[in-house]
DRENZAKE-402902 format. One record per residue (C-alpha): residue number from 0; x negated, y, z negated. Coordinates in steps of 0.1 Angstrom, whole numbers, always signed. Layout:
REC   num      xx      yy      zz
REC   NUM       X       Y       Z
...
This chain:
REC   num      xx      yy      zz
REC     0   -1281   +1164    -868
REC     1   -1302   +1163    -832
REC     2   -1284   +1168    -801
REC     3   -1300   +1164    -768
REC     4   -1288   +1179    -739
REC     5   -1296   +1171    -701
REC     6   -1283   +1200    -681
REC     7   -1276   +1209    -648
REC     8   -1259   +1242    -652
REC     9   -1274   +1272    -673
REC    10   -1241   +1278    -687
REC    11   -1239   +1244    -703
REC    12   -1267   +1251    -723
REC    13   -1258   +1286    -732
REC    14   -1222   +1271    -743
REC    15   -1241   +1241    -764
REC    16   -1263   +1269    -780
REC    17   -1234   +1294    -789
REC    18   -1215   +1259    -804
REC    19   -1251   +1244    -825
REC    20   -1238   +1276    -855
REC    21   -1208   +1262    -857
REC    22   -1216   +1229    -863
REC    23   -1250   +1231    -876
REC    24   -1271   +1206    -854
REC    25   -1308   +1213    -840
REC    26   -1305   +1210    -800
REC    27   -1331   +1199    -775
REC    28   -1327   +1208    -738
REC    29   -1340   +1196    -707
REC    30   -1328   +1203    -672
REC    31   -1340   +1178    -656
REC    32   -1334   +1138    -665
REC    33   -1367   +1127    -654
REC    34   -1387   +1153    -678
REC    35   -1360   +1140    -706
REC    36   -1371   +1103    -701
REC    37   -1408   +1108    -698
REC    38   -1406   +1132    -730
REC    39   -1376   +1118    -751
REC    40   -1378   +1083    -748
REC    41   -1395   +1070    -784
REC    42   -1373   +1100    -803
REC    43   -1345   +1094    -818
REC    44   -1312   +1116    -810
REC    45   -1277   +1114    -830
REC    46   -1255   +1128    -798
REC    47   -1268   +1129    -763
REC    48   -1246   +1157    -738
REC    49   -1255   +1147    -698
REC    50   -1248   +1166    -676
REC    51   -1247   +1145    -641
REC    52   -1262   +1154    -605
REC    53   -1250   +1147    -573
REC    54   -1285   +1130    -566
REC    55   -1271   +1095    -565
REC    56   -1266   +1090    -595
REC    57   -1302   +1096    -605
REC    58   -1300   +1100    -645
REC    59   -1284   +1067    -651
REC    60   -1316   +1049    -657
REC    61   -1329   +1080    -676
REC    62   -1295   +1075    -697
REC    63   -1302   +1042    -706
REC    64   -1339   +1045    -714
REC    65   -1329   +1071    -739
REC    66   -1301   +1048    -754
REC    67   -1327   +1020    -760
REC    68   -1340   +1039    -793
REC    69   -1318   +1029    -822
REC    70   -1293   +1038    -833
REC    71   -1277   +1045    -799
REC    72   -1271   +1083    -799
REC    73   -1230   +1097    -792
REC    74   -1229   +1101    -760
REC    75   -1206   +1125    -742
REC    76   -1211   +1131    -703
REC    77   -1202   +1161    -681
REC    78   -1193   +1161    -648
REC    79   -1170   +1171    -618
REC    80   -1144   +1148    -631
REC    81   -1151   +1123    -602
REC    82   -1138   +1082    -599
REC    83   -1175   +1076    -599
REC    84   -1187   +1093    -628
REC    85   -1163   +1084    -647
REC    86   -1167   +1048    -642
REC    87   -1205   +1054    -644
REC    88   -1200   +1072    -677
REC    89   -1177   +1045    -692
REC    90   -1203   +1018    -677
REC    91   -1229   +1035    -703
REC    92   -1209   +1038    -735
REC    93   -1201   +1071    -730
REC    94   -1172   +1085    -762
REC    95   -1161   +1108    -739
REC    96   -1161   +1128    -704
REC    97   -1156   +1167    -697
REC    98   -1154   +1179    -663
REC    99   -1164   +1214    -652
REC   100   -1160   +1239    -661
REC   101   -1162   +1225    -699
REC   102   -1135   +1244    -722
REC   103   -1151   +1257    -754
REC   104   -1120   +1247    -769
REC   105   -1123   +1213    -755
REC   106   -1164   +1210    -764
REC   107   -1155   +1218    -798
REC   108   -1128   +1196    -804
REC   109   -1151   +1163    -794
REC   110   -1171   +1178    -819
REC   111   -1151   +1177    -847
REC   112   -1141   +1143    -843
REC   113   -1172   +1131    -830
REC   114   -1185   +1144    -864
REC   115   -1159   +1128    -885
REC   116   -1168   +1092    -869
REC   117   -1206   +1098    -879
REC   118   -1191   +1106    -912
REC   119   -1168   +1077    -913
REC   120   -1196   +1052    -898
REC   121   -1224   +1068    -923
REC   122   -1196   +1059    -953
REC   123   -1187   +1025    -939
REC   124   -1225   +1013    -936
REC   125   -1232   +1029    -970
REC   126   -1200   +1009    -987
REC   127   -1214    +981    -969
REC   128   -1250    +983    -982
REC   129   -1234    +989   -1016
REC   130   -1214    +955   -1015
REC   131   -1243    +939   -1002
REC   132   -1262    +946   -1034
REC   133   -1232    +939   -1057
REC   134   -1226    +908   -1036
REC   135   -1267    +899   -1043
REC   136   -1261    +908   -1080
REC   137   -1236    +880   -1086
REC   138   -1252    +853   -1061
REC   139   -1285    +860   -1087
REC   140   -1264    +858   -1115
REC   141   -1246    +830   -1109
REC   142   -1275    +811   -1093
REC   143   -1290    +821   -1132
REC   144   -1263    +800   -1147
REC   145   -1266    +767   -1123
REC   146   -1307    +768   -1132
REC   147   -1299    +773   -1173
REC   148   -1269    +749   -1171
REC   149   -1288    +728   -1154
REC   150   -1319    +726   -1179
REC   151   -1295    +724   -1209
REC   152   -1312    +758   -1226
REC   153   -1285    +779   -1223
REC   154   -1275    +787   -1256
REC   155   -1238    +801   -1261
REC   156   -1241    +834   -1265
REC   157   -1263    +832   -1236
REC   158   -1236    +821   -1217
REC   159   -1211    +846   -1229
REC   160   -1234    +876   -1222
REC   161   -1236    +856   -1183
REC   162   -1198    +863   -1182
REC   163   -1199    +897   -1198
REC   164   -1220    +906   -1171
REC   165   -1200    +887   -1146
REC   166   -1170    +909   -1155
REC   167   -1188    +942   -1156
REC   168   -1197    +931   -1117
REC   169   -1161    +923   -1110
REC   170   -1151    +959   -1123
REC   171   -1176    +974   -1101
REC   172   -1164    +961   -1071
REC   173   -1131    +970   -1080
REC   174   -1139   +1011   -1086
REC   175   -1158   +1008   -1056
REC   176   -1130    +994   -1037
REC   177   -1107   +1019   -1045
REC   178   -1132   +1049   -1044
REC   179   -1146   +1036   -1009
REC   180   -1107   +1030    -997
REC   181   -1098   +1068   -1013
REC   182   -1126   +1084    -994
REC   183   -1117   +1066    -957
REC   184   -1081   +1074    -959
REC   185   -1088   +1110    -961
REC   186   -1114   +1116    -926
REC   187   -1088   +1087    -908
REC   188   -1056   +1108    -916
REC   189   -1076   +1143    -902
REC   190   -1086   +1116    -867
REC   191   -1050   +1110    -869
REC   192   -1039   +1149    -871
REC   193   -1064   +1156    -838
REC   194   -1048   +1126    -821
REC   195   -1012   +1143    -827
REC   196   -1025   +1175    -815
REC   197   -1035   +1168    -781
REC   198   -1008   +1144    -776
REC   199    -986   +1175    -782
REC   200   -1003   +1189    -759
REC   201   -1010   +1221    -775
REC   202   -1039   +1223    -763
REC   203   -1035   +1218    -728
REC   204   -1019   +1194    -703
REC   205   -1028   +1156    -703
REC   206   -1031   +1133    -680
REC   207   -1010   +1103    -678
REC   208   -1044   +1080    -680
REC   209   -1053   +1102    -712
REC   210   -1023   +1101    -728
REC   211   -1024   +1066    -723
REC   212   -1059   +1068    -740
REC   213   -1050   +1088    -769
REC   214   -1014   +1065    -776
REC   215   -1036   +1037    -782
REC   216   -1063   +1055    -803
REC   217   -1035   +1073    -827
REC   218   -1019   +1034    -825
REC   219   -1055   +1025    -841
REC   220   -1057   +1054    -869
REC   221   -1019   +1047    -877
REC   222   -1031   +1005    -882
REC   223   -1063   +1015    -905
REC   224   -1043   +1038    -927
REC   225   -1017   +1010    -931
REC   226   -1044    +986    -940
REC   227   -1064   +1015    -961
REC   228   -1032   +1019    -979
REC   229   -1025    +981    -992
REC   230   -1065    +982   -1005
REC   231   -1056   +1010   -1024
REC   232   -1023    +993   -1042
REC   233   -1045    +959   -1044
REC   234   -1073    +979   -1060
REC   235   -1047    +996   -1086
REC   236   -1034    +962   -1094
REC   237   -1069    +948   -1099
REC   238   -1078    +978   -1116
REC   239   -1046    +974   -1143
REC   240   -1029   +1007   -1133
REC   241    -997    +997   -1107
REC   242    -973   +1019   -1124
REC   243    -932   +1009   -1126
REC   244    -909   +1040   -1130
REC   245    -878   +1024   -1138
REC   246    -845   +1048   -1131
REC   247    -813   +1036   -1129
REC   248    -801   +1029   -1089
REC   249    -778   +1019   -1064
REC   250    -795    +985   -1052
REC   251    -769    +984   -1023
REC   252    -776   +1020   -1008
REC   253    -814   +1016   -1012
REC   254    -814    +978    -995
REC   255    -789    +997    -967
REC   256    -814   +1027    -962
REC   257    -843   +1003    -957
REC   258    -827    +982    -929
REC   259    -813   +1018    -914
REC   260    -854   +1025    -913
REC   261    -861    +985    -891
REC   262    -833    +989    -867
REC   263    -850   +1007    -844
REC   264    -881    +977    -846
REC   265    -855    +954    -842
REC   266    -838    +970    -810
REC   267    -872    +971    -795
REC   268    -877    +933    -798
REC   269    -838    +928    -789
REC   270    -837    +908    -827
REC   271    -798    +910    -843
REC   272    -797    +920    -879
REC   273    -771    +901    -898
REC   274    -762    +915    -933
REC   275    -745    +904    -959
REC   276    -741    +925    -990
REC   277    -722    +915   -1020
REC   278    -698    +939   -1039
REC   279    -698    +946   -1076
REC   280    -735    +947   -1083
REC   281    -737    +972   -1109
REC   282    -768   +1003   -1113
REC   283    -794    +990   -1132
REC   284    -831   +1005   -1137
REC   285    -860    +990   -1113
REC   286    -891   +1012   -1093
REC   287    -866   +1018   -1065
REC   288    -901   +1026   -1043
REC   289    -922    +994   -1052
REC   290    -891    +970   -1049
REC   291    -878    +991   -1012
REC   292    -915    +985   -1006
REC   293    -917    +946   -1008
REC   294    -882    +941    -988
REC   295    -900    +963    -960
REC   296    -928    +942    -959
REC   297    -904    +908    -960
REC   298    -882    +928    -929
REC   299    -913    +936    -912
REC   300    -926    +904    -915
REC   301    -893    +887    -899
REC   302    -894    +911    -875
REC   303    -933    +907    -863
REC   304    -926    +869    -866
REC   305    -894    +863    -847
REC   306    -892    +860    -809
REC   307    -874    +878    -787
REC   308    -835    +873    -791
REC   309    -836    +860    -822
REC   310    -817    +867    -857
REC   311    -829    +886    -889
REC   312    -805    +876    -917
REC   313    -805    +902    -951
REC   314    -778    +891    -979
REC   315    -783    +909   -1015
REC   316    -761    +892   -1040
REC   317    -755    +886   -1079
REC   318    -776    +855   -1095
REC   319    -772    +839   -1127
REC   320    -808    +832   -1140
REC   321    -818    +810   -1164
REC   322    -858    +815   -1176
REC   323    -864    +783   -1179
REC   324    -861    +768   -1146
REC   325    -880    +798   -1131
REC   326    -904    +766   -1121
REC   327    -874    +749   -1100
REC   328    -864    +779   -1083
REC   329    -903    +789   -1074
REC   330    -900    +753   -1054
REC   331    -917    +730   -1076
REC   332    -879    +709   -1073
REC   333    -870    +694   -1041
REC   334    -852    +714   -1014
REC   335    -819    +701   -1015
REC   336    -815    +701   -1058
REC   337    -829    +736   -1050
REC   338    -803    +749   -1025
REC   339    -776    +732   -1050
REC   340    -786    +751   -1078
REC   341    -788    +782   -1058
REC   342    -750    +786   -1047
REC   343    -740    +768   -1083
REC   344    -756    +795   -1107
REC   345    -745    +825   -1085
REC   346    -707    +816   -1094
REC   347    -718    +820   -1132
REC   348    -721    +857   -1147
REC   349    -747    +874   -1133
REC   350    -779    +885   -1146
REC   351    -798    +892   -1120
REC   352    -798    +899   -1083
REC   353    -810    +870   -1051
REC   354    -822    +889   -1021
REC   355    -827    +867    -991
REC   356    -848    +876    -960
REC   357    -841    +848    -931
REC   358    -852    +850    -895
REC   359    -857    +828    -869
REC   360    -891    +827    -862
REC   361    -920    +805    -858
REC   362    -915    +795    -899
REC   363    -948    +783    -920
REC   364    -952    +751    -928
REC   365    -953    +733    -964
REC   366    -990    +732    -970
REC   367    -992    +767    -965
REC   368    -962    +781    -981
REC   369    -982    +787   -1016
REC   370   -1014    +804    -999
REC   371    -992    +827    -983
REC   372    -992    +847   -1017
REC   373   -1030    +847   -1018
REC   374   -1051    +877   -1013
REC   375   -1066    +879    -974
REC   376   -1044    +853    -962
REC   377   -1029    +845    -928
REC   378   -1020    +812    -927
REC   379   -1030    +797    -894
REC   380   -1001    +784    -884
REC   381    -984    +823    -881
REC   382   -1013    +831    -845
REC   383    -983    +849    -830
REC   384    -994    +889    -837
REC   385   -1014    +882    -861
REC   386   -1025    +916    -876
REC   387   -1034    +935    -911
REC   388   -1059    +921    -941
REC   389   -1028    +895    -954
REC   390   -1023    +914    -982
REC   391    -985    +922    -980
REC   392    -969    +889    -995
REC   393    -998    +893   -1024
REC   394    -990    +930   -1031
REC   395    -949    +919   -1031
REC   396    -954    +890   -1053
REC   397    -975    +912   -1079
REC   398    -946    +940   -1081
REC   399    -921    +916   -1084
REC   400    -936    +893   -1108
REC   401    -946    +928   -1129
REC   402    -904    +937   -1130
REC   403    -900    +901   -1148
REC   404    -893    +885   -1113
REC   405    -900    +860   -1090
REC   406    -903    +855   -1054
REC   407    -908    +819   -1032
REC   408    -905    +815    -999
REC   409    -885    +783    -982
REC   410    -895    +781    -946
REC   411    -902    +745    -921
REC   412    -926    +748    -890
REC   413    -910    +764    -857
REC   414    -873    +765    -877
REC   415    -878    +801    -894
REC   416    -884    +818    -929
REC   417    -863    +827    -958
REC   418    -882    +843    -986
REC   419    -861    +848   -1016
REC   420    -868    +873   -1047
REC   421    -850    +874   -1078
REC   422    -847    +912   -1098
REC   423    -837    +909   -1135
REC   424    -811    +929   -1140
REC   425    -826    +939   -1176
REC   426    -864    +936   -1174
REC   427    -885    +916   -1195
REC   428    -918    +922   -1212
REC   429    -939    +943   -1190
REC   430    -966    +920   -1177
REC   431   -1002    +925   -1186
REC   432   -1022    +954   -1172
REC   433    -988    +973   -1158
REC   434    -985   +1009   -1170
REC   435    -941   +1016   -1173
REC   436    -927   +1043   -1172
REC   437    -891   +1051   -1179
REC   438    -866   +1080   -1174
């Protein structure tokens, strides 16, 4: 790694030269900006350390001259700690500002995560050049097919070898979406750590402005791991290995915990939580982790998705289910026939278990109520906080349709949302490509 340091102080460069062991980079100094710009310019630097003047501001141009070469070095500026500079150093990109004197333990710190983000951005580009080729592979491949189809020459087993290799493709991009997911979580969790340090200030006093700063950064690292997270369950599902370890539970006390966990969420938006939990449902054997993590997602959803003052309904009660009109109650019948059959069959003995999630919110309206369940999919009717890959509602319909279930949702434009899963009470079959395992 090449550093390049535009100093004012001796000691600056004596502290960059005691820190260059550490973290193994090659340093160029110059002490004065207008030497750096006339020698510097064409080369190409991966951080740049300025140190500013009190010569009206005479290295900015410098700055940006040296910026021009791409890609545009890490830049980290050093000064007196002025309104000025700091504005100046935030007008120029700068990652970050030290005043004098600069802390070793400060220096070295910007380091380490300065270092992770090349890390990080050398990953992401590489993940993204690898997807580009995969992503060439199957245009080629597929463009093959239209051009053989096309001249009528493409014999059969031409065309199953075409999809062989089709699959084989698909497979790739699956491993390499869960190794490239796998290998961001782990530098984004360390960002996250630093982040918790200073904000603990353990390693000195903040300022409010800086704290500010760092809130909103950790905020950031907290919202990547989330979405880092669901690729990683999306790429096990893909990938045939979501795994269901059914032990026998207490639906009531787990459904309780969860909405103990969104009361807090729901006290910050002044939302009322409403439950209704039926007595009598007896233990039976489900992933107590997957299912607690689809009705968190459904309560989180209400939550992000409801205004101010509203209501977040939860009821959790016994359901008779008959198999064969798993089509009506996935909505294919008309509302009302549906709501009918609803309160009819829970009166019968049970064999399953209806949760319902209802809120007041902005609802989703009925051409969209099926694509909600589709990977990458925010429907645009839901532009209030609209956040995360739209993965949630596909990764909840997967685990529930893999314990023999099924989950709908029954929702009208600007009238709220009541999604609606149903748990066997003994589980089928497990579905295809699940791996169960039971104690």
């Amino acid at each position: 790694m090449k550093v390049l340091l535009i100093y004012h102080h001796p000691s600056t460069r004596t502290l960059l030269e005691e820190l260059s062991g550490t973290f193994n980079y090659e340093l160029y100094c110059c002490p004065d900006h207008l030497n750096a710009q006339t020698t510097y310019t064409n080369q190409s630097f991966d951080v740049m350390i300025v140190e500013t003047t009190d010569r009206e501001y005479a290295w900015r141009p410098a700055v940006k001259d040296l910026q021009k070469c791409p890609p545009a070095p890490f830049l980290i500026m050093i000064g007196k700690g002025s309104e000025e500079e700091m504005t100046a150093a935030l007008n120029l990109g700068a990652a970050a500002f030290l005043a004098t004197p600069v802390r070793p333990q400060l220096l070295s710190m910007v380091f380490s995560q300065m270092m992770k983000r090349i890390e990080l951005e050398s990953q992401v580009q590489e993940a993204q050049r690898r997807a580009a080729r995969i992503q060439k592979e199957l245009e080629q491949s597929l463009e093959r097919q239209k051009e053989a189809i096309a001249e009528k020459d493409l014999t059969y087993r031409e065309l199953l070898l075409a999809y062989s290799r089709l699959q084989e493709l698909n497979q790739q991009k699956n491993n390499f979406l869960a190794m490239a997911t796998h290998e961001l979580r782990t530098p984004v969790t360390v960002m996250k750590g630093y982040h918790r340090i200073l904000l603990d200030e353990r390693l000195g006093k903040l300022q409010p402005q800086q704290k500010e700063v760092l809130l909103e950064s950790e905020q950031s690292c907290s919202r990547l791991i989330r979405i880092i997270n669901s690729l990683l369950d999306l790429s096990r599902i893909e990938a045939g290995k979501l795994e269901l370890i059914y032990q026998e539970n207490d639906f009531i006390n787990n459904v309780k915990m969860v909405i103990k966990q969104t009361k807090e969420a729901c006290k910050r938006k002044q939302l009322s939580l409403v439950l209704k939990l039926s007595k009598g449902i007896r233990r039976f054997r489900y992933d107590r982790d997957k299912v607690n993590q689809v009705l968190t997602h459904l309560l989180e959803n209400s939550i992000k998705y409801t205004p101010p003052g509203g209501k977040v309904y939860v009821s959790v009660q016994p359901y008779f289910w008959e198999r064969r009109s798993a089509d009506a109650a996935a909505g294919l019948k008309p509302q009302k026939e549906q709501r009918h059959q609803l309160e009819e069959r829970t009166n019968h003995s049970s064999n399953a278990i209806m949760v319902q999630v209802t809120d007041t919110g902005i609802g989703i309206s009925p051409e969209h109520q099926q694509e909600i369940f589709d990977e990458f999919t925010q429907v645009s009717s839901n532009q209030m906080n609209r956040s995360g890959l739209g993965l949630g509602l596909t990764i909840s319909k997967r685990i529930i349709e893999a314990h023999g279930g099924k989950i709908w949702v029954d929702s009208r434009l600007n009238s709220g949302s009541k999604f609606i899963f149903l748990l066997p009470l003994s589980p089928s079959e497990t579905s295809p490509g699940i791996n169960e395992i039971r104690s």
